[in-house]
N, C-alpha and C positions, 0 to 999 in steps of 0.2 A: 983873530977873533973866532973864526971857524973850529979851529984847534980846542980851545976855549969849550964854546960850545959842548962840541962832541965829546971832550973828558966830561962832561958835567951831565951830558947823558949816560954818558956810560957809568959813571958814578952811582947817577941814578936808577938805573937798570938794575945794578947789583944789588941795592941798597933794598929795594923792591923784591928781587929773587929771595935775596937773603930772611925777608920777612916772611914770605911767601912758604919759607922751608921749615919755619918756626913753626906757623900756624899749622901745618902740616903734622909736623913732629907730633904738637899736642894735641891733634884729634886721634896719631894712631897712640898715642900711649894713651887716650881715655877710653879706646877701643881695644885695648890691650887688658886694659884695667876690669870691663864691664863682661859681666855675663848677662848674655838676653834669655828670658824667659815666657813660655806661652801662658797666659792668661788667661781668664773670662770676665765673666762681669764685673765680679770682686777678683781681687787682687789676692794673688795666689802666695805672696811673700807670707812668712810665719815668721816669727820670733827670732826662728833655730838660724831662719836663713839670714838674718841680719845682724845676729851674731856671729854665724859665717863670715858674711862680708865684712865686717868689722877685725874680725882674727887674722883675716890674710889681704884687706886693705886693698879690694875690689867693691865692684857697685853691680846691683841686679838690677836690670831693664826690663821691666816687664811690659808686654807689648797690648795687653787687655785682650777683651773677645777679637781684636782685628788682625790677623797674626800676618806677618809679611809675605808681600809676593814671592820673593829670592830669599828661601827658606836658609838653602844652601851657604849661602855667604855667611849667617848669622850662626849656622850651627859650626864653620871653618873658624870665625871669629870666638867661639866660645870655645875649641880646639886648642887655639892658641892661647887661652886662658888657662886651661886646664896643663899643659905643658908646660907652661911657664909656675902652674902652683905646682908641679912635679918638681919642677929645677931649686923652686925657695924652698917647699916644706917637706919635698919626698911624695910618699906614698900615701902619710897619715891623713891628708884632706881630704882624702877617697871616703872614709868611713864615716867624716862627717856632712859631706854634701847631699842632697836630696840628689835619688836618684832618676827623677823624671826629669828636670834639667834638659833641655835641647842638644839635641848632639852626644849628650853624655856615653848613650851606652854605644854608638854607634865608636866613638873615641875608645873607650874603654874596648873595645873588641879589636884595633887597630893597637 
């Protein structure tokens, strides 16, 4: 019975892990996906930039007047955004994204 038991924990255990790894997975590919940007009062998205997001099948985060503590993390996360529209469309997304964007030029100089 013991025996019993403990497969059926253990079962459980993975079964648990296993979800655990999912839910994971898809907050880093929504954060894979997202570029953040600083805001203010009104909202700084234009037209141009949502037609952006819409061509290369990302999402803009804009964070309003309150911009985050850990600046650093979010402009690393918009890094790997930007590398990754290098790997799909090349170079040509350069020309059309706004260049005040978080992190952009600091990325662009690396």
């Amino acid at each position: 019975m013991k025996n019993l038991v403990y497969t059926f924990l253990i079962l459980l255990i993975g079964i648990s892990a296993s979800a655990q790894e999912k839910i994971y997975t898809e907050v880093k590919i929504k954060e894979a996906s997202t570029i953040y940007i600083l805001g203010g009062i009104a909202s700084v998205l234009t037209n141009e930039d949502l037609e952006f997001a819409k061509k290369h099948n990302i999402k803009f985060h804009d964070f309003g007047c309150l911009a985050p503590i850990n600046m650093e993390k979010y402009e690393k996360l918009n890094a790997q955004v930007f590398d990754q529209l290098n790997k799909e469309f090349g170079s040509n997304w350069q020309k059309e994204i706004r260049k005040g964007i978080l992190g952009y030029e600091k990325w662009k100089k690396n």
